[in-house]
C-alpha positions, 0 to 999 in steps of 0.5 A, spaced: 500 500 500 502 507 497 503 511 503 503 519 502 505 523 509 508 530 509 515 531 512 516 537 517 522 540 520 524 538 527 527 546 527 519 548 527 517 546 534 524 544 536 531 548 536 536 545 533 544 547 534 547 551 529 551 545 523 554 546 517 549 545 510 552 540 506 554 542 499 549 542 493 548 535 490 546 538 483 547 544 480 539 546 482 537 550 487 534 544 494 527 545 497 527 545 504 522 540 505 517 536 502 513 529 503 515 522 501 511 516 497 512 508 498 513 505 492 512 498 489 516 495 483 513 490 480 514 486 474 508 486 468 504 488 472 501 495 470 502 501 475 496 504 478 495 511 478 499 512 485 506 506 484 509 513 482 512 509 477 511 511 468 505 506 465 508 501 461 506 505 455 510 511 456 516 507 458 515 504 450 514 511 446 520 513 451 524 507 448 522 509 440 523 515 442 531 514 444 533 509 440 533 509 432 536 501 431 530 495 431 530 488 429 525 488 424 521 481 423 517 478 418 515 472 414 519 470 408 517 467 401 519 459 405 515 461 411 520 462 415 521 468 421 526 472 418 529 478 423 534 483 420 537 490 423 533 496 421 534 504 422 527 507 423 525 513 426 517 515 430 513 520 428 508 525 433 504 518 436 510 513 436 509 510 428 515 507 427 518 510 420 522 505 416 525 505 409 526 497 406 528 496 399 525 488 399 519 488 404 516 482 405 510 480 401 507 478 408 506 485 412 504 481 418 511 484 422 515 486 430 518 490 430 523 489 437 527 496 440 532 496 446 535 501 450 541 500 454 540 504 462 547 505 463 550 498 462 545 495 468 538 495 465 535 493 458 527 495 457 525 493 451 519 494 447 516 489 441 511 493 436 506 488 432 503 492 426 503 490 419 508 493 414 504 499 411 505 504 405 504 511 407 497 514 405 500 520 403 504 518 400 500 515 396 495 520 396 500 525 394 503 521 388 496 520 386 494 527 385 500 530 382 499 524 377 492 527 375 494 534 375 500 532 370 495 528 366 489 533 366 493 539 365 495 540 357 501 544 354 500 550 356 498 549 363 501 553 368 505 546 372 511 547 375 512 539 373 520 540 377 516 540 383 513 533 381 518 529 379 520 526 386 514 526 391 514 524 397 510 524 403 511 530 408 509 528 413 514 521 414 519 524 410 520 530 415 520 525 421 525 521 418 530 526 415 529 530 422 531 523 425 537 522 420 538 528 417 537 525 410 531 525 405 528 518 406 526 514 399 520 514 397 519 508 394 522 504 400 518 508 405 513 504 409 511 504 417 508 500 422 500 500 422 502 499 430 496 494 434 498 492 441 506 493 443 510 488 448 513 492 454 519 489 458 522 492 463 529 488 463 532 482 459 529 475 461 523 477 464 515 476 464 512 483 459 506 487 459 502 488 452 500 495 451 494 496 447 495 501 441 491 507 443 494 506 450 501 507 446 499 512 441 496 517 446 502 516 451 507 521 452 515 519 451 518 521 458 520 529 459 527 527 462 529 522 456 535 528 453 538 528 459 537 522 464 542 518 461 546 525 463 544 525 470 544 519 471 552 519 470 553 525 472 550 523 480 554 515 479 561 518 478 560 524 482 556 524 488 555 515 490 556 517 497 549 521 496 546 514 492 549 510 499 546 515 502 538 513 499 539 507 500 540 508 507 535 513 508 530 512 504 528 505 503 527 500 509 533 495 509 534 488 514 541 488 510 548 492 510 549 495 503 556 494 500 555 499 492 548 502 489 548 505 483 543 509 479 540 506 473 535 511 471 530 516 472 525 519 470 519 523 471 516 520 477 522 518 480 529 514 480 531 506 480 537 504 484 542 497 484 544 495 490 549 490 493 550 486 498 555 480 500 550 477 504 543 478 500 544 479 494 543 484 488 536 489 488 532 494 484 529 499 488 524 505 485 524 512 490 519 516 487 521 524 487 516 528 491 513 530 487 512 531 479 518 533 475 517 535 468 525 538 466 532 536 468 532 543 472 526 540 476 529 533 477 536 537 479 531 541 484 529 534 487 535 530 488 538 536 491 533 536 497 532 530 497 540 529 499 540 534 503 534 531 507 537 525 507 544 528 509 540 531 516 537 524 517 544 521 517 545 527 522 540 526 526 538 534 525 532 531 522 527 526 525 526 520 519 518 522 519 517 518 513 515 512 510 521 508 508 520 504 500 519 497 503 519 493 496 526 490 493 526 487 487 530 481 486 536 481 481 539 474 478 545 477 476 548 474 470 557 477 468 557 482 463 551 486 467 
């Protein structure tokens, strides 16, 4: 059970001697005070409104959104699956935009995206659609060819601007994405129908619907997570230990935590023990964010308050994140 209660200072009721502030976890101004959530971390099971975590369909238009390279599967001519590496790019509401020189003859088609968090996680999202011409394309070229047809020698048509149609729509994402003119002739997309949401490697999945997926949002934080998250796990682990201790409620010594992602609502953690083994851990922020300066503004107080906790100059009035999720830890991860 999600459990909201406000944090207050001790100093409102209490006077506390004078300590030294601890420095500035980011460059972003703290917030003196502010409450805290529980958070439950699941695997395929949809988060509730209140599990301060991101839907499975806003963790897959995160995952297009930041990737460019899927392994695209169809049926070939002998019956067999066939999976071949291809570039794609997604337009306003996730369509994945691909050019293919040898479509199959079967459009029946998936197409599987990953992203790597830091080396230690790796959601993934595999699309169902079929493999679809761009209707304004079609369109597009269709209209041009009647009005070269319908018009005689004396008309007024710039036929120089008809010679090398393409739909601008899918031809400006994929050249927004690539910086190059997509082909035409070889441009199709991906009639999206239900989307497969994975959090990591080797775990069960969520199946998304396709409105779900097309009407979700891409996290506001995917340009600058991968950033952030380095920046703290090379420059502030004594901060990331310091959650571990202070935030989550643990029957165990922690011997390393690194930071795999962040987003929106919160941050994942991978915590070490000798004895226990190796964890993921969500601690939601205080609230939304919605910028990296937001982001920045909350893991500030949030050190801080932590720091004064560890001190004992702040009572820990809070409730701690219970839920560990449990890692079978494999070489290389």
């Amino acid at each position: 059970m999600n459990l909201q209660i406000q944090t207050q200072s001790l100093s409102t009721h209490f006077p506390l001697p004078p300590f030294p502030p601890k420095p500035k976890f980011l460059q972003a101004k703290p917030k003196p005070s502010f409450k805290l959530w529980s958070s439950l971390s699941t695997v395929s099971v949809p988060p509730t409104k209140t599990s301060h975590k991101p839907f499975p369909a806003e963790v897959s238009r995160t995952i297009m959104e930041l990737s460019s390279i899927g392994t695209l599967s169809t049926l070939a001519q002998d019956g067999w699956p066939l999976g071949v590496g291809v570039r794609f790019a997604v337009d306003a509401e996730g369509t994945p935009v691909l050019c293919l020189p040898q479509p199959s003859p079967d459009n029946r088609s998936t197409l599987h995206v990953q992203l790597d968090q830091c080396g230690l996680r790796t959601p993934q999202c595999t699309i169902q659609g079929s493999l679809t011409k761009p209707a304004d394309a079609t369109i597009l070229r269709d209209s041009i060819l009647k009005l070269i047809f319908d018009t005689d020698q004396t008309g007024i048509v710039d036929y120089n601007n008809f010679l090398n149609p393409t739909p601008i729509r899918f031809d400006s994402v994929w050249k927004k994405r690539f910086g190059e003119a997509a082909d035409v002739d070889n441009l199709y997309t991906v009639d999206v129908q239900r989307v497969l949401q994975m959090e990591d490697l080797n775990e069960d999945g969520v199946w998304v619907t396709s409105s779900d997926y097309k009407n979700a949002n891409p996290d506001p934080l995917r340009n600058s997570a991968e950033e952030i998250v380095n920046e703290i796990n090379n420059n502030n682990r004594e901060d990331v230990h310091r959650f571990c201790n202070v935030y989550v409620d643990l029957d165990f010594q922690v011997s390393e935590a690194k930071m795999i992602w962040v987003d929106r609502l919160g941050f994942d953690l991978r915590i070490y023990s000798p004895q226990k083994g190796v964890f993921d851990v969500r601690i939601p922020f205080p609230r939304e964010v919605t910028d990296e300066k937001g982001a920045k503004s909350s893991f500030n107080g949030m050190s801080q308050l932590a720091w004064e906790v560890e001190k004992n100059f702040h009572a820990p009035d809070f409730e701690k994140v219970k839920q560990l999720k449990k890692i079978v830890y494999s070489g290389g991860r």
